[in-house]
C-alpha positions as CSV (number, residue, x, y, z in Angstrom):
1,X,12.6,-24.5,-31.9
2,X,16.4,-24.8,-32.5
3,X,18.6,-26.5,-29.8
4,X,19.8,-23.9,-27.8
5,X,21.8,-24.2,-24.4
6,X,19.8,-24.6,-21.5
7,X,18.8,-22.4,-19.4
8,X,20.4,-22.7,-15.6
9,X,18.3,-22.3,-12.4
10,X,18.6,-22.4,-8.8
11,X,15.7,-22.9,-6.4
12,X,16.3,-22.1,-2.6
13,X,13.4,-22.5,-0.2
14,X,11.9,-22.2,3.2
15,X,14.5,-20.0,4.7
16,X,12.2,-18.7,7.2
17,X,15.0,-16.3,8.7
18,X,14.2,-14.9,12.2
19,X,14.1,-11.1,13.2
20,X,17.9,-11.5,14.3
21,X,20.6,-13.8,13.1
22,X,21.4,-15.8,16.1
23,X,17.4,-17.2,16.7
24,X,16.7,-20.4,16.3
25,X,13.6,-22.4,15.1
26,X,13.0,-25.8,15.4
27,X,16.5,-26.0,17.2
28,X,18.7,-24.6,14.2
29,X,20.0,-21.9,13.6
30,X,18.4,-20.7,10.2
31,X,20.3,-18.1,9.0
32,X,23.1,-19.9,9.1
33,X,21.9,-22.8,7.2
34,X,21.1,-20.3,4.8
35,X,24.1,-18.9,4.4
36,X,26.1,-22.5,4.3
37,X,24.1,-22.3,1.0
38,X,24.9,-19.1,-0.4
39,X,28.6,-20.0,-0.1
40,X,28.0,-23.5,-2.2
41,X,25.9,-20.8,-4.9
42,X,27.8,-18.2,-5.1
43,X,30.7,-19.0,-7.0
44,X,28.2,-21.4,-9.5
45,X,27.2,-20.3,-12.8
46,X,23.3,-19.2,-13.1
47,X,20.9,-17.6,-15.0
48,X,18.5,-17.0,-12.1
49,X,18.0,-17.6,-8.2
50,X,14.5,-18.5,-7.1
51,X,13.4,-17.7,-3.5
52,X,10.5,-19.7,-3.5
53,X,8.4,-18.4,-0.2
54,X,8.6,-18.3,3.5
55,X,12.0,-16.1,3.3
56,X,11.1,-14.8,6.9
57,X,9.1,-16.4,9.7
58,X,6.7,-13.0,10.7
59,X,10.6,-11.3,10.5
60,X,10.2,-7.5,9.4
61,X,13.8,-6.8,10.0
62,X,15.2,-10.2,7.9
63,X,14.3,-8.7,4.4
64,X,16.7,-6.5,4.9
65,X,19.3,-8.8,5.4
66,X,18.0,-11.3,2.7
67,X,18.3,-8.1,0.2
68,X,21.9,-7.8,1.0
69,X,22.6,-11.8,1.2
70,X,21.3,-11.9,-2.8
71,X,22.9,-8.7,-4.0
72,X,26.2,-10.0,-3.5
73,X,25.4,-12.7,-6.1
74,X,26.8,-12.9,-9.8
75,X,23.4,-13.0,-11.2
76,X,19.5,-11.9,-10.6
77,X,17.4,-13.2,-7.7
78,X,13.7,-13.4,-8.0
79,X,11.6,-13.8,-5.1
80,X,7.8,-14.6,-3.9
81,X,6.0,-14.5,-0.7
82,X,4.8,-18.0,1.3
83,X,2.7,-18.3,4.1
84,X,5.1,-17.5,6.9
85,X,6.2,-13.8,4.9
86,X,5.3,-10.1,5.5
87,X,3.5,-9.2,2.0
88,X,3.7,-6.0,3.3
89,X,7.6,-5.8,4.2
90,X,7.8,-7.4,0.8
91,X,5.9,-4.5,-0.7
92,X,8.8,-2.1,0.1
93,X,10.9,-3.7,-3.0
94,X,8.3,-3.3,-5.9
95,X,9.7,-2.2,-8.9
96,X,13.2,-3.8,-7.9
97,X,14.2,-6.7,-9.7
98,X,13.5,-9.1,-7.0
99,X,9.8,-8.5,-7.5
100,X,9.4,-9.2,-11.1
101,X,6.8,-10.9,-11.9
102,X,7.2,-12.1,-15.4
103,X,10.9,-12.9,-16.9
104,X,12.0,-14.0,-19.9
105,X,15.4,-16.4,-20.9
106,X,15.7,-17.6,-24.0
107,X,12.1,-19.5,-25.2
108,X,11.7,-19.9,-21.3
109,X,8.8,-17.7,-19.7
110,X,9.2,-17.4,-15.9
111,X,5.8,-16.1,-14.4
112,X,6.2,-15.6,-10.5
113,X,2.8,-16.5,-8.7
114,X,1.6,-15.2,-4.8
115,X,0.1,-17.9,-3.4
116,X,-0.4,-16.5,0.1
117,X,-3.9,-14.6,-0.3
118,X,-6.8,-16.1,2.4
119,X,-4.3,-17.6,5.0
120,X,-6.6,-20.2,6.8
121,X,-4.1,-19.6,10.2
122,X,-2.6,-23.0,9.4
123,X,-0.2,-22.9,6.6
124,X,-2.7,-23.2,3.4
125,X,-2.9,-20.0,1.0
126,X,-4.6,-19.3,-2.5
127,X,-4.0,-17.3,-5.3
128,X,-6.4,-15.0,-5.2
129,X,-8.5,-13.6,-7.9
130,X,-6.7,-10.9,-9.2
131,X,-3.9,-13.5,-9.2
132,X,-6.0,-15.6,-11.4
133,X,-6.5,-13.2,-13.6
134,X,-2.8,-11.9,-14.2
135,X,-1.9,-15.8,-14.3
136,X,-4.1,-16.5,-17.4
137,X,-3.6,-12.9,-19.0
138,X,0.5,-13.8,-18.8
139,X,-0.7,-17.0,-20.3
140,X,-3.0,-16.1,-23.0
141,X,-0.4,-13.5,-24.2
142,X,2.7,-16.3,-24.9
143,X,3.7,-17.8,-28.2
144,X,2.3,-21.3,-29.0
145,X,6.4,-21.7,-29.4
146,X,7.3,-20.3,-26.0
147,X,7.4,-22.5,-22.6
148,X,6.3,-21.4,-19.4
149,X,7.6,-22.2,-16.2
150,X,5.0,-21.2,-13.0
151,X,7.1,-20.5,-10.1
152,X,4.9,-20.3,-6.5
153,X,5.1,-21.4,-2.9
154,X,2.3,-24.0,-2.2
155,X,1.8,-26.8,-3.8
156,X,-0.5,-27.7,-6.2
157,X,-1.0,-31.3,-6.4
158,X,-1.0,-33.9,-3.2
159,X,2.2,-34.9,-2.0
160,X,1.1,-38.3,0.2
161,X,1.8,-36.4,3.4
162,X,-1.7,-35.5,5.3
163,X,-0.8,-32.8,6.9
164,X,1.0,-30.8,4.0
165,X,-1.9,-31.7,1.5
166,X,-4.4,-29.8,3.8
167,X,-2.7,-26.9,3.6
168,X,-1.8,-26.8,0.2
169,X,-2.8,-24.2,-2.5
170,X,-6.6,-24.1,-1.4
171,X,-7.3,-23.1,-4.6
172,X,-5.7,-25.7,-6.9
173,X,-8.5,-26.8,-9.0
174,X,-9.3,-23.1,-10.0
175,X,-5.2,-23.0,-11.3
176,X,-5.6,-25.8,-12.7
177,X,-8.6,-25.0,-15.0
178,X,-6.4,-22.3,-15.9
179,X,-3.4,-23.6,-16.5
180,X,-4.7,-26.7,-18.4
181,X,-5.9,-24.8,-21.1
182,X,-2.1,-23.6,-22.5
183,X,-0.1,-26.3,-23.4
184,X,2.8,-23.8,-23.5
185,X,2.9,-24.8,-19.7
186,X,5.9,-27.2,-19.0
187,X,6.5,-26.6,-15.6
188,X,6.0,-25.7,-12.2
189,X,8.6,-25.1,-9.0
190,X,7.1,-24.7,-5.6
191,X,8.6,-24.5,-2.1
192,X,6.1,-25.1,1.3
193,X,7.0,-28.7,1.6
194,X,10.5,-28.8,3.0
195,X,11.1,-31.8,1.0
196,X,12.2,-32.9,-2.7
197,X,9.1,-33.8,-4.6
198,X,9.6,-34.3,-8.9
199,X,6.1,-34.9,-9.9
200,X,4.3,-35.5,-13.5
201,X,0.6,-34.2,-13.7
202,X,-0.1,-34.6,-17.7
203,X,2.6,-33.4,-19.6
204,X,3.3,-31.0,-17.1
205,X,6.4,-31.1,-14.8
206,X,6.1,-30.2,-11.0
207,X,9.4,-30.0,-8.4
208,X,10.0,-28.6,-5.3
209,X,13.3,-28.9,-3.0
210,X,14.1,-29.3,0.7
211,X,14.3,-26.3,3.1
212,X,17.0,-24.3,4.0
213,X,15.6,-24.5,7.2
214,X,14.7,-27.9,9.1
215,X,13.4,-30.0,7.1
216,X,9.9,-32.5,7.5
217,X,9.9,-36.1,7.0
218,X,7.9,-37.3,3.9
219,X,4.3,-39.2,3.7
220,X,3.6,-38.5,7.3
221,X,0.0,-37.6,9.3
222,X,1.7,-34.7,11.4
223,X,4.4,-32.5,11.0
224,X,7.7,-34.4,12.4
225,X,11.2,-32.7,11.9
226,X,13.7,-34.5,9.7
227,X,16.3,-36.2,11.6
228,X,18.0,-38.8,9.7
229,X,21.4,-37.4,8.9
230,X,21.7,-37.2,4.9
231,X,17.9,-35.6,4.7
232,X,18.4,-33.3,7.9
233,X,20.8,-30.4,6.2
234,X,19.9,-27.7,4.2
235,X,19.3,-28.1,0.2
236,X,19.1,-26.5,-3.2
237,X,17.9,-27.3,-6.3
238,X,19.4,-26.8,-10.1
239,X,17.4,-26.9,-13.0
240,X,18.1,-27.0,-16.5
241,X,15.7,-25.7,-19.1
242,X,16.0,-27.4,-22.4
243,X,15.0,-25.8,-25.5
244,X,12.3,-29.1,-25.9
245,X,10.4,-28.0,-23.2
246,X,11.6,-30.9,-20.6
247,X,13.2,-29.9,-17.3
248,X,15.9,-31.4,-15.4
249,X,16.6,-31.0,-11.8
250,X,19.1,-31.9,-9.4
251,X,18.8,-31.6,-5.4
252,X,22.4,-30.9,-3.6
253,X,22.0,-31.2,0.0
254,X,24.5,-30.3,2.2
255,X,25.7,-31.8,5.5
256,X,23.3,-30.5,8.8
């Protein structure tokens, strides 16, 4: 494949915006934090936005908001649902570019996974069957010259923290059988962790970036809030997509 420019992403994560603007979680105000990053975004070139899951906590009137946050933006957003979202809220957008499920830039194939089928009440989620199935149908129909990029909220490989690995993708082994048999795979974004996290499994890339909400300490047993200064305020990530089929990322955090 000939050296093209690169493809440029952003990643934003773990909003989990409240019903209205001025409630808090964890003692900050979300949607605020949120928005401290739409300003830094805005004016930034892009050829995508990924809202990688938990967009609301159980919030039916935030979509609504969300919708009209994104639409101001120079270029397309693309969302999917976490563990803390309304699939059925969600719903109400099919067929509008937010919900796409598959997109295409350049040799780059974006495939946009639901990972929040058979909640266990805790935080885990799976992709469920049907999932599967439209996962390795996108898959079997790309070029042996095209790159895929799998874009879904929990994640699918430990990340040393015993709390978050028990409620990661439940059903990771099953993705993984999948996924391991297309070497057109390069890379994988998810969100759920609150935390930066550039992994290798094989030849296969895996990231993930801080929350826009409050973010979790690393490697711990139980869940304990951020609170060291320069990890504590929300973050974004950019990628760039090389032609080669590497990916590079950068995490911009901004102050608390």
């Amino acid at each position: 494949m000939a050296d093209t420019a690169p493809i440029l992403l952003l990643q934003v994560s773990d909003m989990h915006l409240q019903q209205e603007p001025d409630m808090l979680l964890k003692g900050v105000n979300v949607e605020q934090r949120f928005q401290q990053v739409l300003v830094e975004i805005e004016s930034q070139s892009a050829d995508a936005l990924l809202l990688t899951g938990d967009l609301t906590h159980h919030a039916p009137r935030a979509y609504e908001r969300l919708v009209s946050y994104v639409d101001c933006l120079p270029y397309p957003a693309y969302w999917i649902p976490g563990n803390h979202d309304l699939p059925e809220e969600m719903a109400r957008f099919t067929g509008t570019e937010l919900a796409q499920r598959v997109k295409t830039f350049g040799g780059w194939k974006l495939i946009f996974l639901d990972s929040s089928s058979n909640p266990d009440g805790k935080g885990s989620g799976s992709l469920s069957e049907t999932e599967l199935s439209f996962l390795k149908a996108e898959l079997s129909q790309t070029a042996a010259d095209q790159h895929v990029l799998l874009v879904l909220h929990h994640h699918p490989v430990p990340v040393q923290s015993r709390w978050q690995d028990e409620i990661c993708l439940a059903n990771a082994e099953q993705f993984w059988q999948i996924v391991d048999l297309y070497p057109q795979v390069k890379g994988v974004i998810f969100g759920h962790v609150h935390q930066s996290w550039e992994l290798q499994r094989g030849d296969i890339q895996l990231f993930s970036v801080p929350a826009t909400a409050a973010q979790f300490k690393a490697q711990t047993d139980s869940s304990e809030v951020e609170n060291d200064p320069k990890l504590a305020g929300p973050a974004y990530g950019r990628y760039q997509l090389h032609s080669c089929g590497k990916i590079s990322q950068q995490v911009i955090r901004l102050p608390a």
